[in-house]
C-alpha positions as CSV (number, residue, x, y, z in Angstrom):
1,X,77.5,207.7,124.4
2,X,79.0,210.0,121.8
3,X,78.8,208.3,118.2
4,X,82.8,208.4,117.3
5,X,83.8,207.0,120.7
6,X,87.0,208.1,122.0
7,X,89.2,206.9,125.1
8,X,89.8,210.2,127.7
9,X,93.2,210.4,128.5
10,X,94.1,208.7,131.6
11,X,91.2,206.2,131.2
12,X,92.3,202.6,132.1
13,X,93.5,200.2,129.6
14,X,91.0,197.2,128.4
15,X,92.3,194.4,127.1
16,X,95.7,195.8,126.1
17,X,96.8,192.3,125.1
18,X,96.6,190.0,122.7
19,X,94.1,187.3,123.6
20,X,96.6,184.4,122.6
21,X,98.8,185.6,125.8
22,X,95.8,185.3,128.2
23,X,94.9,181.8,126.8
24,X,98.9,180.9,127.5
25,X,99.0,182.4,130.2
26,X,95.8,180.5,131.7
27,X,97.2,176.9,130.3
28,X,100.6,177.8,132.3
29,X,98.5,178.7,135.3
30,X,96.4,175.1,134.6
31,X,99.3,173.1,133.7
32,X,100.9,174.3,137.0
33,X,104.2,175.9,135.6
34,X,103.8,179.6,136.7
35,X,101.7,181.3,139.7
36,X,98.9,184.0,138.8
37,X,101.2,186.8,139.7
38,X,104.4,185.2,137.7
39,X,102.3,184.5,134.5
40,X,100.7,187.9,135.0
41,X,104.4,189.6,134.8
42,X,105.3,186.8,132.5
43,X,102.5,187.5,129.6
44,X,101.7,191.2,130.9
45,X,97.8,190.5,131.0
46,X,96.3,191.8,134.4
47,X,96.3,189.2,137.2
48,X,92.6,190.1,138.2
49,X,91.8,189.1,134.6
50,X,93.7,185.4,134.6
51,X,92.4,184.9,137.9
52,X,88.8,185.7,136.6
53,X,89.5,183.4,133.2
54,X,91.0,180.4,135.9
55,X,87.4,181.0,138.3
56,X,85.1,181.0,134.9
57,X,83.9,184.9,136.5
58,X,82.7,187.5,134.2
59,X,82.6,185.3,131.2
60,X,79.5,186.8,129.0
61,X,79.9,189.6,126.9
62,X,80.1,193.1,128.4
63,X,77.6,196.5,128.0
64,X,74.4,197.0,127.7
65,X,71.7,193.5,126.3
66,X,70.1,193.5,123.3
67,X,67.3,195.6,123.4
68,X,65.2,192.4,121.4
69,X,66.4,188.5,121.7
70,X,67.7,186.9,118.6
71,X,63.8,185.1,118.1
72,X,62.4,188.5,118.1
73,X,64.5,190.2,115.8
74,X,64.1,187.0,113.5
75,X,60.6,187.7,113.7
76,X,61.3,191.6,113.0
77,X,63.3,190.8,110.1
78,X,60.9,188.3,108.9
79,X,57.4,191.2,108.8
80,X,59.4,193.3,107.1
81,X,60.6,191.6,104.7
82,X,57.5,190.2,104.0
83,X,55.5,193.8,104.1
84,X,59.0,194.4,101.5
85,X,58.1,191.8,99.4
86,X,54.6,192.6,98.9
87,X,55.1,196.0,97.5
88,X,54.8,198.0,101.3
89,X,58.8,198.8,101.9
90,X,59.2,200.8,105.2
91,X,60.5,204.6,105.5
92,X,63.0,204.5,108.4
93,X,60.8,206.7,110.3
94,X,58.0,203.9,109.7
95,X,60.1,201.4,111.1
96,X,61.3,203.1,113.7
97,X,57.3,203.7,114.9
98,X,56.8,199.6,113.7
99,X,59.4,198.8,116.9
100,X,58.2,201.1,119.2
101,X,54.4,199.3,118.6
102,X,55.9,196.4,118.8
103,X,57.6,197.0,121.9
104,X,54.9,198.6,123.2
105,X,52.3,195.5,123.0
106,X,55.3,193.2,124.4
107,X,55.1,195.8,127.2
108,X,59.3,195.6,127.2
109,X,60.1,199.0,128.3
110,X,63.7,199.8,127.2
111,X,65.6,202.8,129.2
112,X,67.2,204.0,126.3
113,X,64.7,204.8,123.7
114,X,62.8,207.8,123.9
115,X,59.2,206.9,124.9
116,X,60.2,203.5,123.6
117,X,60.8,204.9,119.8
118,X,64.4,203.5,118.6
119,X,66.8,206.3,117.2
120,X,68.5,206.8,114.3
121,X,71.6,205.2,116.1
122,X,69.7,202.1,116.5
123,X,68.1,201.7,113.1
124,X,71.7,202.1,111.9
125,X,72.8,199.7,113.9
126,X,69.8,197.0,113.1
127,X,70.3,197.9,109.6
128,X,74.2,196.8,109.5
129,X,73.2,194.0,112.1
130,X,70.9,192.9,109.2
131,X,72.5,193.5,105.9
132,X,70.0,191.9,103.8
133,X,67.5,194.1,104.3
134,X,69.4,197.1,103.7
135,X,68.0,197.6,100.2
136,X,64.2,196.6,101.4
137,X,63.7,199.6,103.9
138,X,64.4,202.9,102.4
């Protein structure tokens, strides 16, 4: 996926409404006052999406899973702050090797990584995920 995403024309709309019409236009679908079609014209949200809100389908979150669970990144977080603390900050390249050892003893093989080493992409990304260590890995 290209870093500074950007939608190709003629690429269907997602959620092209605000999420206070779906929720209105599920309790007038509950309440019995409109039909899924009617409150589909009505709030112009699709009518696959209410009827999917109305059957609880498709609830979670969307995309690819974390790559750790929250316990393990709290774990993570927790070594190297503690390696921080005691005087051993880690490089970003020595972080990024630190995951791929510890993904490789946890045998979790993850698609996405190069020979299971996290990219610079990632580390961003775990870095803004975890703003307080920003300033203990350099």
């Amino acid at each position: 996926m290209p870093r500074n995403y950007k939608r190709r024309l003629g690429a269907p709309l997602s959620q092209d409404y605000p999420p206070e019409a779906l929720e209105k236009a599920l309790h007038d679908v509950l309440d019995g006052r409109y039909s899924l079609r009617q409150d589909a014209e009505l709030y112009n949200v699709s009518k696959g999406t209410i009827s999917r809100k109305f059957h609880g389908q498709n609830i979670g979150k969307f995309g690819t899973p974390p790559a750790l669970s929250a316990k393990e990144e709290q774990k993570v977080v927790f070594a190297i702050t503690f390696a921080a603390f005691s005087g051993f900050p880690f490089t970003s390249k020595a972080l990024r090797k630190y995951m791929q050892g510890y993904l490789n003893r946890k045998r979790i093989a993850i698609r996405d990584f190069n020979e299971n080493l996290p990219g610079i992409d990632w580390l961003r990304h775990f870095r803004k995920k975890k703003l307080r260590i920003v300033n203990q890995v350099s």
